[in-house]
C-alpha positions as CSV (number, residue, x, y, z in Angstrom):
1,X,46.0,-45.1,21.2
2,X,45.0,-48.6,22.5
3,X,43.4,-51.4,21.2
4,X,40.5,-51.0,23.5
5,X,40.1,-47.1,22.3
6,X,40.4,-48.3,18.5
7,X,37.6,-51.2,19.1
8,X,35.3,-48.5,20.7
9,X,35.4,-46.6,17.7
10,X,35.5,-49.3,15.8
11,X,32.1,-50.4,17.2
12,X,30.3,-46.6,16.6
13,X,31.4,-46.3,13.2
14,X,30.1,-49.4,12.3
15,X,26.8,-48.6,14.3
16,X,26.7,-45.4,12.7
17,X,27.4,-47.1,9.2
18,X,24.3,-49.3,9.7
19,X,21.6,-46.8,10.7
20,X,22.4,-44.3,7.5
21,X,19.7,-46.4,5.6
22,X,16.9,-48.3,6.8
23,X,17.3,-52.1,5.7
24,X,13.6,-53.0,4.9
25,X,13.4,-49.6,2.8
26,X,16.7,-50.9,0.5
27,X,15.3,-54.1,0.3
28,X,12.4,-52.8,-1.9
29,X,15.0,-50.6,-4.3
30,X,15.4,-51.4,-7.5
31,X,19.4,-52.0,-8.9
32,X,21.5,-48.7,-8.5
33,X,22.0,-47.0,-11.7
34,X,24.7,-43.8,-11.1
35,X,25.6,-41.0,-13.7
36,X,28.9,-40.3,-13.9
37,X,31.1,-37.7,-16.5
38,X,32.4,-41.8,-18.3
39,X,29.1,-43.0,-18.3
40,X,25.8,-44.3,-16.7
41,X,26.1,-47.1,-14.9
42,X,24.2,-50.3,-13.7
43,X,25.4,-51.8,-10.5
44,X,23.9,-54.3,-8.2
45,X,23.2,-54.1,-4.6
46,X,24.2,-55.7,-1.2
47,X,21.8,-54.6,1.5
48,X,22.9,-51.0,2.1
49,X,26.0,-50.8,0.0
50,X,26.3,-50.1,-3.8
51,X,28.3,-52.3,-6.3
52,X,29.4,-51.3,-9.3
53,X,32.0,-54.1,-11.0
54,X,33.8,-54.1,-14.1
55,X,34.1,-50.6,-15.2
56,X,36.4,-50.3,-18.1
57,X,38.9,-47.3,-17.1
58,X,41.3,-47.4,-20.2
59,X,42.3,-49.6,-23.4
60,X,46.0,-50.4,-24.3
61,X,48.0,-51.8,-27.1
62,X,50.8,-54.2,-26.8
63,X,53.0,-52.4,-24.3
64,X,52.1,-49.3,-25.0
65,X,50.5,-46.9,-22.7
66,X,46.8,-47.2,-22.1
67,X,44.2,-44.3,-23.4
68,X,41.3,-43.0,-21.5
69,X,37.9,-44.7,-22.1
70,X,34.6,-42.9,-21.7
71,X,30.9,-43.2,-22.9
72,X,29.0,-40.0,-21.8
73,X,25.5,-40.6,-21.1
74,X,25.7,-44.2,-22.6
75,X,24.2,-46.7,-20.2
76,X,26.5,-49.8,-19.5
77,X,26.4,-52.8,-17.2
78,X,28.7,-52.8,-14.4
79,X,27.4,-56.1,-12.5
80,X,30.4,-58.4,-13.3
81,X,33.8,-58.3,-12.8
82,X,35.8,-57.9,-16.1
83,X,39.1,-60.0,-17.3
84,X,42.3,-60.2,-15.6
85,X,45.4,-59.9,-17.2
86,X,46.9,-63.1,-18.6
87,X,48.9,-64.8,-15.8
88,X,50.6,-68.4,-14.7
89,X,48.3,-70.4,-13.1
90,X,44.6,-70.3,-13.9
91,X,43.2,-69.3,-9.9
92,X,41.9,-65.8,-11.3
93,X,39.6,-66.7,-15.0
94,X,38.5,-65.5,-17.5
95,X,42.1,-63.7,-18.8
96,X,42.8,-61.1,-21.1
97,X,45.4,-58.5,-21.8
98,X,42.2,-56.2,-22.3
99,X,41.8,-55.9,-18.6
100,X,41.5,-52.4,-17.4
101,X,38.8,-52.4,-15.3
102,X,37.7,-51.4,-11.8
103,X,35.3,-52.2,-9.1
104,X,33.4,-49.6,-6.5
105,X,31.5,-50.3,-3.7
106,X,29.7,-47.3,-2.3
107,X,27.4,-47.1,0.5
108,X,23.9,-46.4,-0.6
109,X,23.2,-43.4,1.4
110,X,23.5,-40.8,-1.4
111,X,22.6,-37.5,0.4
112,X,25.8,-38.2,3.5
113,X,29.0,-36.1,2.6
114,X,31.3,-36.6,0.4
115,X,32.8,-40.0,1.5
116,X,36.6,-40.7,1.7
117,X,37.9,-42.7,-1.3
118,X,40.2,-46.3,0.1
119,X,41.6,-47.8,-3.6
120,X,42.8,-50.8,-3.7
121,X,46.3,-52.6,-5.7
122,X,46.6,-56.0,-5.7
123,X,49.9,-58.5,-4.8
124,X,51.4,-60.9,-6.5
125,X,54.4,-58.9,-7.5
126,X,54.0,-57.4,-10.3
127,X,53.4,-60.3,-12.2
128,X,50.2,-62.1,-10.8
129,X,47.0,-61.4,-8.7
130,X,43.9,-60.0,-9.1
131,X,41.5,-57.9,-7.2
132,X,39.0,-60.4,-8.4
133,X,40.0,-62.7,-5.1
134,X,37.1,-63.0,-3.0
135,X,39.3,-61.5,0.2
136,X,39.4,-58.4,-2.1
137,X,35.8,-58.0,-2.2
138,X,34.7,-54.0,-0.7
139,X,31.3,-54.2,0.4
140,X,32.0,-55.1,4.3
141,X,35.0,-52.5,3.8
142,X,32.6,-50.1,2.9
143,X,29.8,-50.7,5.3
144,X,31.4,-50.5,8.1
145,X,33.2,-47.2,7.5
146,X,31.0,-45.6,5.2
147,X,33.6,-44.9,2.9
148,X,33.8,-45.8,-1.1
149,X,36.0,-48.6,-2.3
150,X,37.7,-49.1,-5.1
151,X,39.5,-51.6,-6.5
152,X,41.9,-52.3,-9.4
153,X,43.2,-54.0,-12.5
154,X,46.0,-53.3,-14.6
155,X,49.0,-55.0,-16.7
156,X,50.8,-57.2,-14.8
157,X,54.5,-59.4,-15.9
158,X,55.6,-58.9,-19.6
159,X,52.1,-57.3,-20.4
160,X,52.7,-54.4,-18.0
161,X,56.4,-54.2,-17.6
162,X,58.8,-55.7,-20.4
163,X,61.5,-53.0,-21.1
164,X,61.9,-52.7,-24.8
165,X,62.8,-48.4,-25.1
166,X,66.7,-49.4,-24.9
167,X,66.0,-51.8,-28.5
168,X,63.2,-50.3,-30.3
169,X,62.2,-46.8,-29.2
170,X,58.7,-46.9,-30.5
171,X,58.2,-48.9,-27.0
172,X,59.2,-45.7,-24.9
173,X,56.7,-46.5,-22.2
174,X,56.7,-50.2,-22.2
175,X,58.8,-51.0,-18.5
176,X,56.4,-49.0,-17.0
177,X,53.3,-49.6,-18.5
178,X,51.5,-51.2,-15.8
179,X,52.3,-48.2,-13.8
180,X,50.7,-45.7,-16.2
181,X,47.6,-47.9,-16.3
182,X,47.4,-47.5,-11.9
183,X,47.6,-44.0,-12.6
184,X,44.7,-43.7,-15.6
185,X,42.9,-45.3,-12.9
186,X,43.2,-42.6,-10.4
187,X,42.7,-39.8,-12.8
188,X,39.4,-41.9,-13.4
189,X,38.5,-41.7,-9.9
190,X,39.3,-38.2,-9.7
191,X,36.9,-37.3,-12.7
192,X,34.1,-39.6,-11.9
193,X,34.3,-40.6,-7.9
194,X,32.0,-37.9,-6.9
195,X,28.7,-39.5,-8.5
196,X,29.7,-42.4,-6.4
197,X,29.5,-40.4,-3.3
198,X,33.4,-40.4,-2.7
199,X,35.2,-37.4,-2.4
200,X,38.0,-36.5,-5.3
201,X,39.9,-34.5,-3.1
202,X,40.3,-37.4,-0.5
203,X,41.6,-40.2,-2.4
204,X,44.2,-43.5,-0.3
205,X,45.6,-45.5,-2.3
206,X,46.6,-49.0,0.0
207,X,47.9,-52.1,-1.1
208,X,49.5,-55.7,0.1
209,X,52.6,-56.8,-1.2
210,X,53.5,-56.0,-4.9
211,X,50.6,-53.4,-4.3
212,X,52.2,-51.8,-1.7
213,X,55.2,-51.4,-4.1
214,X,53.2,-50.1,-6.8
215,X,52.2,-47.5,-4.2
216,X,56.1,-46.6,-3.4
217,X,56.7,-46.8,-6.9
218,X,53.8,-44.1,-7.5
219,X,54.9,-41.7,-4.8
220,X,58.0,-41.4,-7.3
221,X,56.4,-41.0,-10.5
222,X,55.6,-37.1,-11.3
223,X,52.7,-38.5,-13.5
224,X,51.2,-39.4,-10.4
225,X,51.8,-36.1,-8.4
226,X,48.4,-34.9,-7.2
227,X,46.1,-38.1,-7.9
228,X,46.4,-39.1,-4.1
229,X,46.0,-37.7,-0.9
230,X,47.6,-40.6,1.6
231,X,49.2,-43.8,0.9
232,X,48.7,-47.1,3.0
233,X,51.3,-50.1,2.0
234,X,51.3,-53.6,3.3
235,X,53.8,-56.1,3.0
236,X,55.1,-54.0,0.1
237,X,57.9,-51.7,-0.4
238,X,59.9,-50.0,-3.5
239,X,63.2,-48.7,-2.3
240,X,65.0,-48.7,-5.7
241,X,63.5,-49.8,-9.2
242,X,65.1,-52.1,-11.6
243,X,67.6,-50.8,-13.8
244,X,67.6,-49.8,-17.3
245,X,70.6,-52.1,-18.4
246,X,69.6,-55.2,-15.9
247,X,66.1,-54.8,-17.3
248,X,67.2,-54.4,-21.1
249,X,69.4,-57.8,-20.0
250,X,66.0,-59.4,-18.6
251,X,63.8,-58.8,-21.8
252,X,66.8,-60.3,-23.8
253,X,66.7,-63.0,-21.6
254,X,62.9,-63.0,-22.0
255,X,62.9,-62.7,-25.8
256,X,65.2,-65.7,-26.1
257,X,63.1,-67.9,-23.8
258,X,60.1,-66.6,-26.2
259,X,62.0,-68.1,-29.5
260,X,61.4,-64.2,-31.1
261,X,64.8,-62.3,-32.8
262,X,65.5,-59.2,-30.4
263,X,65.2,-57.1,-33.8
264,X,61.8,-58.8,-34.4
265,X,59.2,-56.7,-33.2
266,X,56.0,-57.5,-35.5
267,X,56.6,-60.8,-34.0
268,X,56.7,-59.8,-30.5
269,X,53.7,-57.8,-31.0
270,X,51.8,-60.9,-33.3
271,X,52.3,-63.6,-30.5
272,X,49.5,-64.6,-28.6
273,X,49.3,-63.8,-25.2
274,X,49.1,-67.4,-24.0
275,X,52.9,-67.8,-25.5
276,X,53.9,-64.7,-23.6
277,X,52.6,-66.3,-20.6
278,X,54.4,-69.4,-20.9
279,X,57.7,-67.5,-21.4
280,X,57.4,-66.3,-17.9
281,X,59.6,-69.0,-17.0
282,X,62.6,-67.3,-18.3
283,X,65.7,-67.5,-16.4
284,X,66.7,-64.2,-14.9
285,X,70.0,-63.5,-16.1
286,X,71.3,-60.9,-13.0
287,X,69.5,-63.2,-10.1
288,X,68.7,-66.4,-11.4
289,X,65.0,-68.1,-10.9
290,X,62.1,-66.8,-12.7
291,X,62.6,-63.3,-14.5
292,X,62.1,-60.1,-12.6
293,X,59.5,-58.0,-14.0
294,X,58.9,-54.4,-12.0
295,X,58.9,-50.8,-12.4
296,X,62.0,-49.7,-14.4
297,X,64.4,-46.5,-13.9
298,X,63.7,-45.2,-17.9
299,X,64.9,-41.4,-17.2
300,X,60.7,-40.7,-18.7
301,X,58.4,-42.1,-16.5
302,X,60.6,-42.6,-13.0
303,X,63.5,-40.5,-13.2
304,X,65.1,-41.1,-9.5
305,X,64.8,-44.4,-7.0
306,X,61.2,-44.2,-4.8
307,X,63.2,-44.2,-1.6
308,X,66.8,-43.7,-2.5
309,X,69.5,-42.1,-1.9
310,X,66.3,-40.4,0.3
311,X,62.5,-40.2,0.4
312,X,61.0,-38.6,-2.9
313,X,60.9,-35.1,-2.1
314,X,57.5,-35.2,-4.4
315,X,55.3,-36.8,-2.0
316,X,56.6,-36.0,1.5
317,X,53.9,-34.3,2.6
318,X,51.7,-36.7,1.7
319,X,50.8,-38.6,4.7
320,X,51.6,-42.6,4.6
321,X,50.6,-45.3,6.8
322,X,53.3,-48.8,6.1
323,X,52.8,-52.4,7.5
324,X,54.2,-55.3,8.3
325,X,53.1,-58.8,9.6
326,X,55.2,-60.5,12.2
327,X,56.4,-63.8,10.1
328,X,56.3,-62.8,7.0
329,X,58.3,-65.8,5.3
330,X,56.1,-68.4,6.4
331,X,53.9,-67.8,3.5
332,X,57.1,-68.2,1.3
333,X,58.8,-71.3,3.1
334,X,56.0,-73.8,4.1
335,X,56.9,-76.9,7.0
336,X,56.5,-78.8,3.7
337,X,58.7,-77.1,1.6
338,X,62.0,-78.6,0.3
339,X,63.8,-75.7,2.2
340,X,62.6,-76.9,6.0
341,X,62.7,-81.3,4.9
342,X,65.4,-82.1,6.9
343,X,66.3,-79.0,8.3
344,X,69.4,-78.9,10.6
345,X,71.6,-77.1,12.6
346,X,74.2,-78.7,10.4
347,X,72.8,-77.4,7.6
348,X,70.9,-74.0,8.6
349,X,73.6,-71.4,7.4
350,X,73.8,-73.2,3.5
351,X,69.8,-73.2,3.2
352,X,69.7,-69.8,5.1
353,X,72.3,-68.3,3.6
354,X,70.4,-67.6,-0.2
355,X,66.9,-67.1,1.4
356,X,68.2,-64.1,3.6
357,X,68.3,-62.1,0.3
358,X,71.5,-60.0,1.5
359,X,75.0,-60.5,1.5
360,X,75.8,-61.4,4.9
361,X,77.5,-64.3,6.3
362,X,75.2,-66.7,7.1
363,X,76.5,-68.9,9.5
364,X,77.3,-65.7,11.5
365,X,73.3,-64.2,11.4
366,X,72.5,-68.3,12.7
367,X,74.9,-68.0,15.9
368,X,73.3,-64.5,16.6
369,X,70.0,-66.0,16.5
370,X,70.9,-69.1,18.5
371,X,72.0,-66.8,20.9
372,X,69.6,-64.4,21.2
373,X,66.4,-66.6,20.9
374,X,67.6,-70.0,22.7
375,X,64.2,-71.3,23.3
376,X,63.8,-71.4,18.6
377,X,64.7,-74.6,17.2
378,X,66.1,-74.7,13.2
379,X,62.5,-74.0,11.5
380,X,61.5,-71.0,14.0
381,X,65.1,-69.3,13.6
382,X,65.0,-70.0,10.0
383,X,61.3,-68.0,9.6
384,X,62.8,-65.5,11.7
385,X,65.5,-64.2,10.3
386,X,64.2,-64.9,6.4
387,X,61.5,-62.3,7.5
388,X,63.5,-59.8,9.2
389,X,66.4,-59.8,6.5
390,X,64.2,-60.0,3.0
391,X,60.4,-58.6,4.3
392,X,61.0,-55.9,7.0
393,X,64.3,-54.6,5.4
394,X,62.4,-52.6,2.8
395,X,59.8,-50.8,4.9
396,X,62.2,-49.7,7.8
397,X,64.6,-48.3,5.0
398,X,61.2,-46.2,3.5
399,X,59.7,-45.3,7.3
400,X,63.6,-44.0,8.3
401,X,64.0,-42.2,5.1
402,X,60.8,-40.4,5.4
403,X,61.2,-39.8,9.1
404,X,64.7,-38.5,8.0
405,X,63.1,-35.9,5.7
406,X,60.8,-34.6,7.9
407,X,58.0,-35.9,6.0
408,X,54.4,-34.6,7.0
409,X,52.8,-37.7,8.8
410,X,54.4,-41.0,9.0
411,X,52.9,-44.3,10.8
412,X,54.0,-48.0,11.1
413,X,52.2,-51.1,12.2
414,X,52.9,-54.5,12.4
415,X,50.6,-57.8,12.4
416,X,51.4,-60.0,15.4
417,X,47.6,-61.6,15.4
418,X,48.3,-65.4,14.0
419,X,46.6,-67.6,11.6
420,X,43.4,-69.1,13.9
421,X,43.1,-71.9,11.6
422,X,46.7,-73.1,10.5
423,X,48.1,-71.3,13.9
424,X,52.0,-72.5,12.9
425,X,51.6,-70.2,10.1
426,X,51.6,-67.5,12.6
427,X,50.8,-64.1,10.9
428,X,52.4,-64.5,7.8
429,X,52.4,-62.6,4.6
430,X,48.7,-61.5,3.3
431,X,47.1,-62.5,6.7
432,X,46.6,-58.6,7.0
433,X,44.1,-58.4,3.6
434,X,41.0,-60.4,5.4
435,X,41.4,-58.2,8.4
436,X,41.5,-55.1,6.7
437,X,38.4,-55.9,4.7
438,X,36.5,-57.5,7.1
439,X,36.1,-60.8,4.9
440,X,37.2,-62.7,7.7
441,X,35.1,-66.3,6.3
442,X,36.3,-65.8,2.8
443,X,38.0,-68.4,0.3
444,X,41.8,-68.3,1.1
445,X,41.0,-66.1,5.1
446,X,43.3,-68.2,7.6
447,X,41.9,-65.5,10.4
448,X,38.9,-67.5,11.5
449,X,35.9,-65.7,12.2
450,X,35.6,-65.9,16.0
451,X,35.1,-63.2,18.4
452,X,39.6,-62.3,18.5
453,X,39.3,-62.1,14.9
454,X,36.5,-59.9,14.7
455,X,37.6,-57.4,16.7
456,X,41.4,-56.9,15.3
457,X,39.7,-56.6,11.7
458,X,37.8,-54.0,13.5
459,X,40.2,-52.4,14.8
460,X,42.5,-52.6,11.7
461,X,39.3,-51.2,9.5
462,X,38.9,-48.3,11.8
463,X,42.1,-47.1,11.8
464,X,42.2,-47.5,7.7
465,X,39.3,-45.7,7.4
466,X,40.2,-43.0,10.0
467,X,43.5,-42.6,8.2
468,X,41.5,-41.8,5.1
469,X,39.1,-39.6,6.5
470,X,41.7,-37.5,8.5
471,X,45.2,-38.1,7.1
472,X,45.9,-39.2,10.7
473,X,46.2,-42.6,12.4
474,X,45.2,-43.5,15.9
475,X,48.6,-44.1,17.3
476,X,51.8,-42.1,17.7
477,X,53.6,-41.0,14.3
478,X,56.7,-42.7,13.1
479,X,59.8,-41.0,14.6
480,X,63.6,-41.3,15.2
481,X,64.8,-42.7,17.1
482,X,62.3,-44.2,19.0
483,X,59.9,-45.7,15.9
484,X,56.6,-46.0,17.6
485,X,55.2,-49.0,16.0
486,X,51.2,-50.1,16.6
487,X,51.0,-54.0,17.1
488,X,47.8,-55.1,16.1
489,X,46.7,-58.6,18.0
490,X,44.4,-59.9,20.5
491,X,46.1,-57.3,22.9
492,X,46.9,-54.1,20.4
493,X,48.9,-51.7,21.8
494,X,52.2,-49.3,20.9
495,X,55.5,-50.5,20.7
496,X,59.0,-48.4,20.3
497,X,60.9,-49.9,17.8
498,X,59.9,-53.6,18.4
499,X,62.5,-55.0,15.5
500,X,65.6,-53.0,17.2
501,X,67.9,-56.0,17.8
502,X,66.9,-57.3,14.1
503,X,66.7,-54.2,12.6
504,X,70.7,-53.2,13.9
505,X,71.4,-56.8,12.9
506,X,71.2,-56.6,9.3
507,X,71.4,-52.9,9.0
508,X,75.6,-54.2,8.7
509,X,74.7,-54.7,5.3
510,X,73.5,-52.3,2.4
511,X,70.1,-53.4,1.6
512,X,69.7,-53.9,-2.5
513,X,65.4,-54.3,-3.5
514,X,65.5,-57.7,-4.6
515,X,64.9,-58.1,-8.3
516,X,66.6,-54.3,-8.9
């Protein structure tokens, strides 16, 4: 389908959207209140959409799994967004390792059909982030395709995914706790979602960066079999998990930064958060830098890779939409960063060589670029190659595998639309969030809010939504060996296989998930 097509039906659905409820008549309503099987509960309201923040979806102790939390008939406030779970850096306040919540925004037409359900999981690895950010926000989302969002909380870093079942068994679920508290969330919104006008029985998970990974992770956990009806992933990819014996060597490596004794659990479990948070600065003992903290291969709770040595067989037929943006990296690497000061084509293959994130002989993958993009000098060829060897990698090997399998429905895109504001940014990693929720003048948005940015959000929200709604995006499925890809930018339009010479490039070398 074409970018003109999707904009067409970008523009109905959004007329459509706005004519369910007249604006004067909402005006005059008083605060939504909505019964649901957990509770009753208070929202506020945004013209014609419904928002409900800060429902509490589960309790947990200390790296244990969460429990279910419900107050039939009990009336509570949901008109704030609740705590976020205790992270470096203090961009997302107030913290709390109490921070199971979720957030809906549902349009206010009550009496419409049961509306498709679009949740959303956050980035930041798994160690950071919050759907708290104001680009995460779900009422424009949800006005302009009439469906209900959701968004998420859960455990994030030590809190969510320490492994301790190798030293102290009583901790069997603890490297996958934050993953058990994504899906207490969606058997949430499979018991409750229908007072909220969405429909159980059409539920789409989508999520940018570690979010996306959560996702992959998910469509691997039989816990999760059934909870979800498509998957949408952004930036984010789970090929393998980490480990058992690299993440057992982590939480050592954790525990010693922490000052606690490895046997020394009542003192693992009496610290206070904030000196968990500051041990985040471990070193990792396998990869060196900051500690690795993901989902973990415990033979329980994910007994086989997400995407290896094939596509889960578990959720093949469930149909999945992945993304990419077109320079990833330069999110990572800044022009300021110490990696690009005094950047070279003396010294390109040494700084290259550790960023590429594969074993592949650097100075070789510079020559190949030199050749085969002439006009790039060192800081264009270095973002070009970071982003094609450490950010694509992971999503062709998921898109191939399913295709492979035969799965059900398969669709790739990529984000070629660049930064308006910063434009030598170009579309880097988490430009895609604004677009796909339409808060284009949001804190942190780089997309500008003129008329080219308008209409890909449009375009990109249409095709979301119509992926919920139908299991089927507007552009050709993924298949080998021609991998139709949709290029969203000022000019959307389908691609075959746009990565090919990159992709054969580095496809020399096995690809390893970094941090597993």
């Amino acid at each position: 389908m074409s970018g003109a097509e999707l904009n067409r039906r970008a523009l109905l659905w959004s007329a459509a959207a706005a004519a369910c409820v007249p604006a004067a008549s909402l005006a005059r309503q008083a605060a939504p209140v909505t019964a649901a099987p957990a509770g009753v509960f208070e929202g506020t309201r945004d013209g014609d959409v419904h928002a409900y923040r800060g429902i509490r979806y589960g309790r947990a102790e200390r790296f244990r799994a969460p429990v279910a939390v419900a107050r039939p008939g009990e009336r509570v406030r949901a008109r704030e967004f609740g705590p976020v779970c205790p992270q470096r850096g203090a961009r997302y306040l107030p913290q709390s390792e109490d921070c199971l919540f979720l957030n809906i925004w549902a349009p206010a037409d009550a009496a419409a059909a049961p509306r498709p359900v679009l949740v959303y999981f956050h980035g930041g690895a798994y160690s950071t982030g919050s759907v708290t950010d104001p680009l995460n926000d779900g009422a424009v989302l949800a006005r302009e395709t009439g469906a209900v969002v959701v968004t998420v909380n859960h455990r994030l870093n030590a809190f969510g995914y320490l492994y301790l079942a190798r030293l102290d068994p009583r901790f069997r679920d603890s490297g996958n706790a934050g993953q058990l508290d994504l899906i207490l969330a969606l058997k949430w919104i499979r018991d409750n979602i229908a007072a909220f006008g969405g429909d159980p029985a059409c539920v789409t998970p989508f999520g940018q960066s570690g979010g996306g990974a959560k996702i992959a992770t998910l469509m691997g956990m039989p816990a999760a079999r059934g909870l979800f009806h498509r998957a949408m992933t952004m930036s984010g990819q789970q090929v393998t998990a980490s480990g058992p014996l690299n993440a057992t060597e982590r939480t050592r490596a954790y525990l010693a930064r922490l000052g606690v004794a490895e046997g020394d659990f009542d003192a693992l479990l009496a610290a206070p958060s904030e000196a968990l948070v500051e041990a985040l600065d471990a070193v990792d003992p396998i990869l060196g830098g900051g500690v690795y903290f993901g989902p973990v291969l415990d033979m329980q709770w994910l007994v086989r890779h997400p995407f290896w040595p094939d596509a889960h067989p578990q959720s093949n037929h469930i149909p999945m939409i992945l993304g990419n943006t077109h320079d990833e990296t330069r999110a990572f690497i800044g022009p300021d960063s110490a990696v690009m000061q005094g950047l070279d084509w003396g010294n390109i293959a040494e700084r290259l060589g550790p960023q590429l994130r594969v074993d592949i002989l650097p100075e070789w993958v510079v020559a190949q670029y030199r050749q085969r993009f002439p006009q790039d000098g060192p800081r264009e060829l270095f973002w070009r190659a970071t982003t094609a060897a450490r950010s694509w990698r992971g999503q062709v090997e998921e898109a191939d595998a399913r295709a492979r399998a035969g799965a059900e429905a398969t669709w790739v895109y990529q984000l070629d639309f660049p930064s308006q504001t910063e434009p030598e940014r170009g579309a880097f990693h988490t430009h895609d969030i604004p677009l796909v929720f339409g808060t284009l003048g949001a804190e942190g948005s780089q997309t500008g809010t003129g008329a080219a940015a308008r209409r890909v959000s449009r375009e990109m929200m249409t095709a979301f939504a119509q992926f919920a709604r139908t299991g089927r995006a507007p552009w050709r499925r993924y298949t080998l060996p021609d991998r139709p890809t949709m290029i969203f930018d000022t000019r959307s339009r389908v691609e075959q296989d746009p990565r090919q010479w990159e992709r054969e490039l580095f496809a020399r070398v096995p690809y390893v998930q970094p941090g597993t």
